[in-house]
C-alpha positions in Angstrom: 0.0 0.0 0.0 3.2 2.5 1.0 4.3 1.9 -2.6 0.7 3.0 -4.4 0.8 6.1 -1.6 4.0 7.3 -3.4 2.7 7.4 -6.5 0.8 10.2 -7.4 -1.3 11.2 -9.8 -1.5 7.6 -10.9 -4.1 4.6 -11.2 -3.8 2.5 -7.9 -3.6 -0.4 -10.6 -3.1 -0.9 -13.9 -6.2 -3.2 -15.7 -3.8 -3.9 -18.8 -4.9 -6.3 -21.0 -8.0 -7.6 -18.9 -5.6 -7.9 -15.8 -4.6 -5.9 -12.4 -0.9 -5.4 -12.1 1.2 -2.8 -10.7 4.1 -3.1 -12.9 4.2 -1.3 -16.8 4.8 -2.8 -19.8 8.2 -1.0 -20.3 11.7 -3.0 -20.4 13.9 -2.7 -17.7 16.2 0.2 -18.1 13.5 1.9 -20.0 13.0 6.3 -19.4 9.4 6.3 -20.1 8.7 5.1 -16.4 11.0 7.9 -15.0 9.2 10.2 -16.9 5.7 9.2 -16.0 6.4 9.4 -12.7 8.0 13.2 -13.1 5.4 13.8 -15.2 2.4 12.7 -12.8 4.1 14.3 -10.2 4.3 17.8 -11.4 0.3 17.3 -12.6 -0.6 16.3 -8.9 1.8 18.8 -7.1 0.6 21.7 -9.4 -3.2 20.9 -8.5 -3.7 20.4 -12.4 -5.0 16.4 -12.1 -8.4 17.0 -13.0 -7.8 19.6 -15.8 -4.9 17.6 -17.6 -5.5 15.5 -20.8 -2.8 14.0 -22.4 -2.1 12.3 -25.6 -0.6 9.1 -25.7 1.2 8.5 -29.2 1.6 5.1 -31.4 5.0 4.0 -30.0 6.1 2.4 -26.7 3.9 4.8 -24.8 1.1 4.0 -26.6 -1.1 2.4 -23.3 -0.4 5.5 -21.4 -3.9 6.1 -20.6 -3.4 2.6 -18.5 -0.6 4.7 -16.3 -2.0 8.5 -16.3 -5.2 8.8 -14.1 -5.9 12.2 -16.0 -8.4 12.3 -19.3 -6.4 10.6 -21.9 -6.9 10.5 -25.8 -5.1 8.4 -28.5 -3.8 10.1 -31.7 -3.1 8.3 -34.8 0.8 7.9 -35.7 1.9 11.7 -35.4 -0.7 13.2 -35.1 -0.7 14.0 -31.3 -0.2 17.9 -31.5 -3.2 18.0 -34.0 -5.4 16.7 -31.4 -3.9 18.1 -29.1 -4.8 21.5 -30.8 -8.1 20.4 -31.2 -8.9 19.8 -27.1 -6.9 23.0 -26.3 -9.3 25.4 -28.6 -12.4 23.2 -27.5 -11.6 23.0 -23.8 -9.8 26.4 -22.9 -9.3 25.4 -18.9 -8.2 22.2 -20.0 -3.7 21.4 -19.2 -3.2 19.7 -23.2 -0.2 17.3 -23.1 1.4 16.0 -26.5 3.8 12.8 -25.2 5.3 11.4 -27.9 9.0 9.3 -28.8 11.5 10.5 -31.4 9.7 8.0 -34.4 6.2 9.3 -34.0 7.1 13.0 -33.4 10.1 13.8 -35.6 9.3 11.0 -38.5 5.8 10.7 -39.4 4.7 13.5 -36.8 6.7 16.2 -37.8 4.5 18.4 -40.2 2.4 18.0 -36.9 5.1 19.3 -34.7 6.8 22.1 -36.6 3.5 23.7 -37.2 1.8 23.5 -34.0 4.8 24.6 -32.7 4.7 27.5 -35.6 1.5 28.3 -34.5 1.7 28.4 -30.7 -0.7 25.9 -29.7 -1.3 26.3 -26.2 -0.2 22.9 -25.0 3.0 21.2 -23.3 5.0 18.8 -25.9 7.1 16.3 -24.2 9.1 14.6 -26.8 11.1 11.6 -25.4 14.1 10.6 -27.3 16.3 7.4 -27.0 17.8 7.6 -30.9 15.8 4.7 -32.3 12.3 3.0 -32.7 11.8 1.2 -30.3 8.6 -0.3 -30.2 8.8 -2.0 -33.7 12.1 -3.4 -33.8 15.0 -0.8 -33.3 14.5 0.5 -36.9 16.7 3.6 -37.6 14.6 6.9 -36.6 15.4 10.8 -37.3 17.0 10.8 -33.9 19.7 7.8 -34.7 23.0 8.8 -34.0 25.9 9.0 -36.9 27.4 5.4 -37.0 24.6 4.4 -34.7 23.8 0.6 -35.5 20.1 -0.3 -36.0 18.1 -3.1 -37.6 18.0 -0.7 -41.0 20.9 0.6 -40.4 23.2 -2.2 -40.1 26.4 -0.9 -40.9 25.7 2.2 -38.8 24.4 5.7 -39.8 25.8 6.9 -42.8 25.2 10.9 -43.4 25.9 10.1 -46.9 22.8 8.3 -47.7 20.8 8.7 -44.3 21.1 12.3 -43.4 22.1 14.0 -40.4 20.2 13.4 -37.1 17.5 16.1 -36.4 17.6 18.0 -33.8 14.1 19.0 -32.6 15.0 21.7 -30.5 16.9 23.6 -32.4 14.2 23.0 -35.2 11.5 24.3 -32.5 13.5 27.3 -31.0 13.8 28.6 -34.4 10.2 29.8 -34.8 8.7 32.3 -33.1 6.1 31.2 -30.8 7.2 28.6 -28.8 7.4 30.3 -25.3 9.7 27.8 -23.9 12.2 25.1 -25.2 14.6 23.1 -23.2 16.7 19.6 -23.4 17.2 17.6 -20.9 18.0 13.9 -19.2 16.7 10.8 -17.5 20.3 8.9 -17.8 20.9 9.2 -14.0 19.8 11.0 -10.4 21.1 14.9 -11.0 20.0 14.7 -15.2 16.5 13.6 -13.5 15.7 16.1 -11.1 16.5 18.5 -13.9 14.1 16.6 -16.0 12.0 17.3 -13.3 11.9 21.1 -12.9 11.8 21.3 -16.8 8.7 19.2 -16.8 7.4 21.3 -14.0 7.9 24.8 -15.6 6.0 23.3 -19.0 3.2 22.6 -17.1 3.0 26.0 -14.8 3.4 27.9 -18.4 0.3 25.5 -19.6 -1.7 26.5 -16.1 -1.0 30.4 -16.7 -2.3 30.3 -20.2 1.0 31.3 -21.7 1.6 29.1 -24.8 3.6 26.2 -26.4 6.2 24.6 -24.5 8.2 21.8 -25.5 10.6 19.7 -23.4 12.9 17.1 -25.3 13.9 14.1 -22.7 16.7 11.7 -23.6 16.0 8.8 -22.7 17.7 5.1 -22.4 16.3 2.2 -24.1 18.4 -1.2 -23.7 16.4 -3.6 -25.2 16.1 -2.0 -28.9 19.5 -0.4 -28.6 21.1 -3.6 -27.2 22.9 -2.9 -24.1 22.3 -3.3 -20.3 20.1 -0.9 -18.5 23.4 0.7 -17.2 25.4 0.9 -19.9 22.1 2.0 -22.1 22.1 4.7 -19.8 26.0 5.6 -20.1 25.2 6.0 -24.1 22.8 8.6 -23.6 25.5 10.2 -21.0 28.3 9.7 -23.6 27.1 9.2 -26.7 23.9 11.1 -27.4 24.6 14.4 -25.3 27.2 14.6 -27.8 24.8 15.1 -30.5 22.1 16.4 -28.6 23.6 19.2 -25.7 21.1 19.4 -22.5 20.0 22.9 -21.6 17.1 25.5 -22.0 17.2 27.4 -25.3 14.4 29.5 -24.6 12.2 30.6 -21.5 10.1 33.7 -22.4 7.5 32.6 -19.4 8.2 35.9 -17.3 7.7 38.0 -20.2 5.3 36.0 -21.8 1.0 37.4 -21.3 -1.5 34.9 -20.7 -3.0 34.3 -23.7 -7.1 34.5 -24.4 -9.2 31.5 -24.2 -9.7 31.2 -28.7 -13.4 31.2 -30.3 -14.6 27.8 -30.2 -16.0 27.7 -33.9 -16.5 30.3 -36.6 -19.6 31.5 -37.9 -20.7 30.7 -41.6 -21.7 34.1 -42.0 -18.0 34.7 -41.0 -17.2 32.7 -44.1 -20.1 34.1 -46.4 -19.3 37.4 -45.6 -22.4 39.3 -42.9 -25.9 40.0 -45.0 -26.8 42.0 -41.5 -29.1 40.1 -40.0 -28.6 38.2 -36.5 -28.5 35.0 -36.3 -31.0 33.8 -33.8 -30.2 31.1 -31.1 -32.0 28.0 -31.1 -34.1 27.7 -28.2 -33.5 24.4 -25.6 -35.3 21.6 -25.6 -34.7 17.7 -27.9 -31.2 18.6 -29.9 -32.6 17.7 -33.7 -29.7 17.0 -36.1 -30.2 16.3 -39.8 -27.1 14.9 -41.7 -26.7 15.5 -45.6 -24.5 14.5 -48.3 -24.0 15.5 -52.3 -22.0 13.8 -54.6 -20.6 13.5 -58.1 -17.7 14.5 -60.3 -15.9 18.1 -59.7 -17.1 20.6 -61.9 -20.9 19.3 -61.7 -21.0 22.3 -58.7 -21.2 19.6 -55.7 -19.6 21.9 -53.3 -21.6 24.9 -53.8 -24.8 22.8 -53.6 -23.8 22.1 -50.3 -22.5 25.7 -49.5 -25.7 27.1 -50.3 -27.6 24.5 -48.1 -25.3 25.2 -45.4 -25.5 29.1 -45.5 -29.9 28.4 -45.8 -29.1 26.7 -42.6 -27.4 29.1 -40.8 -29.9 31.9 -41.9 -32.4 29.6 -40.0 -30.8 29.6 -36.7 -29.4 26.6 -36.8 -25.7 25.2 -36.3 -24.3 23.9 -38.9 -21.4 22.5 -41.1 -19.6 21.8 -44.7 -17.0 19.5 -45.2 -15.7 19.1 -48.4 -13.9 16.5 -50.0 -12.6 16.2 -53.7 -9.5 14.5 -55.5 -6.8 16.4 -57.2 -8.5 17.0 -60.8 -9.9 19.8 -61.3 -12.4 18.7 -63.1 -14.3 15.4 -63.6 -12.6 13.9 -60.3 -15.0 12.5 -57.2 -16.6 15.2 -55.6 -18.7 15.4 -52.3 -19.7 17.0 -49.5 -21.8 16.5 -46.1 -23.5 19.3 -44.1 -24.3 18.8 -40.6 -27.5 20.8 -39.5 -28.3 21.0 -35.8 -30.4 23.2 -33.5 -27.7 22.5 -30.9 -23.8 22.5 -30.9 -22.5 19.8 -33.6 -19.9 17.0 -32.4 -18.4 16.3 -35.6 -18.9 17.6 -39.6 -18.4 13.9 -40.8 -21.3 12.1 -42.3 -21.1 8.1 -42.5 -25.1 7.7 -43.0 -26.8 10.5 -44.5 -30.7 10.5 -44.3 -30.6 12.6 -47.2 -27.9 12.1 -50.3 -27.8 13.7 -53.8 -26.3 11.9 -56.7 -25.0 13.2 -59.7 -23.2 10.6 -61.7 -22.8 6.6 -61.9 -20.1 6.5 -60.0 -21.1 8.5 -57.2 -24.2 6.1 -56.8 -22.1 3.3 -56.8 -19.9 4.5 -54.1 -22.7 6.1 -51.5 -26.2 4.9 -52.2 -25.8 1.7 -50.0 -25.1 4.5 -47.1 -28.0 5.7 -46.8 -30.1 4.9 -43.4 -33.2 3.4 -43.5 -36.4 5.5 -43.9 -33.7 8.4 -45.9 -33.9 9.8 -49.3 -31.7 9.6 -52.4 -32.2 12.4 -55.2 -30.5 10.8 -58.4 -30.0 12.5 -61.5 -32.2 10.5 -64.0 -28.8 10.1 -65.9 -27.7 7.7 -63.4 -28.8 3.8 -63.7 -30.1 2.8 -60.1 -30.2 -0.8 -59.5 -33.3 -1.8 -57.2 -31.4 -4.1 -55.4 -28.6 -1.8 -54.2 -31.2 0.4 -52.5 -31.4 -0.2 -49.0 -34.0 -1.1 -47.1 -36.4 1.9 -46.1 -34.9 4.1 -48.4 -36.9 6.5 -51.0 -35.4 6.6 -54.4 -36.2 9.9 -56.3 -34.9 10.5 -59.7 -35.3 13.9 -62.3 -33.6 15.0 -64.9 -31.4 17.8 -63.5 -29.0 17.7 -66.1 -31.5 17.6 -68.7 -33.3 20.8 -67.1 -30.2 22.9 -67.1 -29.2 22.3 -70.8 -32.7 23.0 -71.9 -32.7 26.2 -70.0 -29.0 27.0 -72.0 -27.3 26.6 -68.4 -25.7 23.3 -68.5 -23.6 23.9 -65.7 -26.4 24.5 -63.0 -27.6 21.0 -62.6 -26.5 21.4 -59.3 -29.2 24.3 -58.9 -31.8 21.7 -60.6 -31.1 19.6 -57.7 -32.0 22.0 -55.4 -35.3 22.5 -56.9 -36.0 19.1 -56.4 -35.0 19.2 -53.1 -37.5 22.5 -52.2 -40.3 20.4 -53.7 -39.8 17.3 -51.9 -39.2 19.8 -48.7 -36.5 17.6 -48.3 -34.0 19.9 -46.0 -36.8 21.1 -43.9 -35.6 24.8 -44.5 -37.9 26.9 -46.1 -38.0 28.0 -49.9 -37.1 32.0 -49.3 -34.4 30.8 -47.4 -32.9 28.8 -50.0 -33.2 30.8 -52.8 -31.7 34.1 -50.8 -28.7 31.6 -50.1 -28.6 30.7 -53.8 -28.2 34.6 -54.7 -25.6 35.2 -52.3 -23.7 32.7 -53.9 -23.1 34.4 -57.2 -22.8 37.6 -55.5 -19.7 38.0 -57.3 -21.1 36.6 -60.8 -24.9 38.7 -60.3 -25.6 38.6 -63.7 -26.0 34.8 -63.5 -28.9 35.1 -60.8 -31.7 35.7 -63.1 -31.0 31.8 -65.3 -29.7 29.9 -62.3 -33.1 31.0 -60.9 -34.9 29.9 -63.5 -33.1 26.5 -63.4 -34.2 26.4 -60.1 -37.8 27.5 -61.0 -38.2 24.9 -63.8 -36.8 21.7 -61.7 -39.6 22.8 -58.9 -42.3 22.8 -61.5 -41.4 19.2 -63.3 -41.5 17.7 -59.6 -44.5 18.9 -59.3 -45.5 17.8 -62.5 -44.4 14.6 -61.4 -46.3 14.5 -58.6 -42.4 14.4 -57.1 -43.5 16.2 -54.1 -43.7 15.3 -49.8 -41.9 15.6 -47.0 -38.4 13.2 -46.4 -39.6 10.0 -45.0 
């Protein structure tokens, strides 16, 4: 029980892989224990448990979240800072800790890094370095030392064909933001307690609001490197301090103001440009969220289908989204979009099962129709071939010819708009006409003259639904 008591900050046990246990899963020799235990320390000391989140990496620290008992979050591999960027804008009280080793920060991660870094995330980065990959095999990483023997780098290093080792540091200290950057050393008792006022000072910047810190940590690791815990830790001591000199190369704390808690989310009428009227907040009660998607080839206006829908929605009050998502042509490549409508704050702008999808091209029908929940509606160009048994079940099928009603208006390139005018007579988006077609205007507000035949586009499609007898409610 003493030995649980002297751990703070830390789960009593660990319930790894379905058991209790009170030992980790690192080798013997290993830093990553040292650190944990600076790291909970300085979390618990500082009174900063219950705001701290941290980000365990892919690598040997990976099952973090088993250790930590502080919110934890899993990144894909080097992509900690991003979410770490993500929780530090969303949750401004909130301590944001990126942990990651030298493979998944300075190899895969380091577009993450450099412009986190670049942009002055408020979060703490601590980067823990032992020279190699160590949890797949001892593979050569930025971090290998010159000469440095590893299972893809047999011979040794070789600057020639390898490179030089980076040196993240120096690549952090030489942008502008980062408030504080230091190096330091878990290779024996006077390296660690300086490790441990370095870890200690990122985390009192992180409590005052004042910015980016990052602390590397050199770090032994025997097993990958292939020596004995002792003389792992000599290497760092002789070998890698060499390469990589301890110290702080920047602390701009005192100086340094606490920066304001950032706007959650933008506006679309931040993005639209302001037509001067408020925007009304939806009033509590059942959170309704509608999710859409549109699809086809680039050029066929997929995007600014959704845009309009989008800024309709916004004029009604309601949160919403666009996320877009195209290949590199610029035209005839897949195109698509979803929009996420919501009379309450929205999680997330993906859309895996739209309960309403537009489809523009064969392809496109192929690829999305089979998403669609049950009791949902698809709005298919009449160009596209849909096969009965690809529909699932529940789901309305509702073809017109909006391709065919552009051309015949001498517009060819406002299908799109066609498919909005089905959409208004199906009332398929539950936003009202006006609405729409003031969003439609404000999209050409730069192109004005083509308002009066896009509208008529959108005029004609309304009337063949009708026709058609192409009219209700979504299912």
């Amino acid at each position: 029980m003493d030995s649980v008591l002297e751990t703070k900050g830390m789960f009593p046990v660990f319930r790894r892989s379905g058991s209790e246990t009170r030992a980790t899963h690192y080798c013997a020799g290993c830093g990553h224990g040292i650190v944990h235990k600076l790291l909970s320390e300085a979390y618990t000391e500082l009174g900063l448990q219950d705001r701290t989140v941290i980000v365990n990496p892919i690598g040997c620290a990976v099952f973090g979240y088993y250790y930590w008992d502080v919110g934890g979050v899993s990144a894909g591999h080097g992509q900690a800072p991003s979410m770490a960027t993500a929780i530090s804008r969303l949750r401004d009280k909130a301590i944001v800790i990126s942990y990651q080793g030298d493979g998944d920060l300075a190899a895969i991660g380091l577009g993450h890094t450099l412009q986190a870094a670049a942009r002055g995330e408020h979060m703490a980065v601590f980067f823990v370095n032992n020279s190699i990959y160590g949890m797949t095999g001892g593979q050569m990483a930025p971090t290998t030392l010159i000469g440095q023997k590893t299972t893809t780098s047999p011979l040794g290093r070789n600057p020639a064909t390898d490179g030089m080792p980076l040196h993240l540091c120096e690549l952090v200290n030489a942008l502008r933001l980062p408030v504080y950057v230091e190096r330091v050393s878990v290779a024996d008792t006077p390296r660690i307690m300086q490790a441990r006022k370095a870890i200690r000072h990122a985390l009192e910047i992180q409590r005052d609001r004042k910015g980016y810190t990052f602390v590397e940590i050199l770090s032994p690791c025997p097993t990958s490197v292939g020596l004995k815990p002792l003389d792992a830790a000599r290497f760092v001591i002789e070998q890698m301090e060499k390469e990589y000199p301890l110290g702080c190369l920047r602390d701009r704390s005192a100086e340094a103001p606490a920066r304001p808690a950032p706007k959650p989310w933008v506006r679309l009428a931040d993005f639209f440009g302001d037509d001067g009227r408020e925007e009304p907040a939806p009033e509590a009660g059942e959170v309704k969220e509608r999710h859409f998607k549109f699809t086809g080839f680039g050029g066929q206006g997929i995007l600014s289908l959704g845009l309009v829908v989008a800024d309709a929605a916004r004029a009604l009050g309601l949160q919403t989204t666009w996320l877009p998502s195209y290949g590199p042509e610029q035209r005839g490549g897949d195109a698509q979009c979803t929009v996420v409508t919501s009379t309450h704050l929205i999680g997330a702008p993906a859309v895996e099962h739209p309960e309403l999808l537009v489809v523009m091209n064969q392809a496109a029908c192929g690829k999305h129709l089979h998403t669609v929940r049950p009791g949902g509606l698809a709005l298919v160009d009449a160009t596209v071939r849909v096969d009965p048994a690809e529909v699932p079940e529940g789901v309305r099928v509702v073809q017109i010819p909006a391709i065919d009603i552009a051309t015949a208006a001498g517009v060819p390139k406002a299908a799109n708009v066609a498919m909005l005018g089905g959409l208004i007579a199906l009332d398929a988006l539950g936003i009202p006409q006006q609405l729409l077609v003031e969003a439609l205007e404000r999209s050409f507000a730069k192109k004005p003259a083509l308002i009066p035949a896009n509208k008529t586009v959108l005029q004609n499609a309304i009337d063949h639904c009708r026709h058609h007898g192409l009219t209700g409610e979504l299912p």
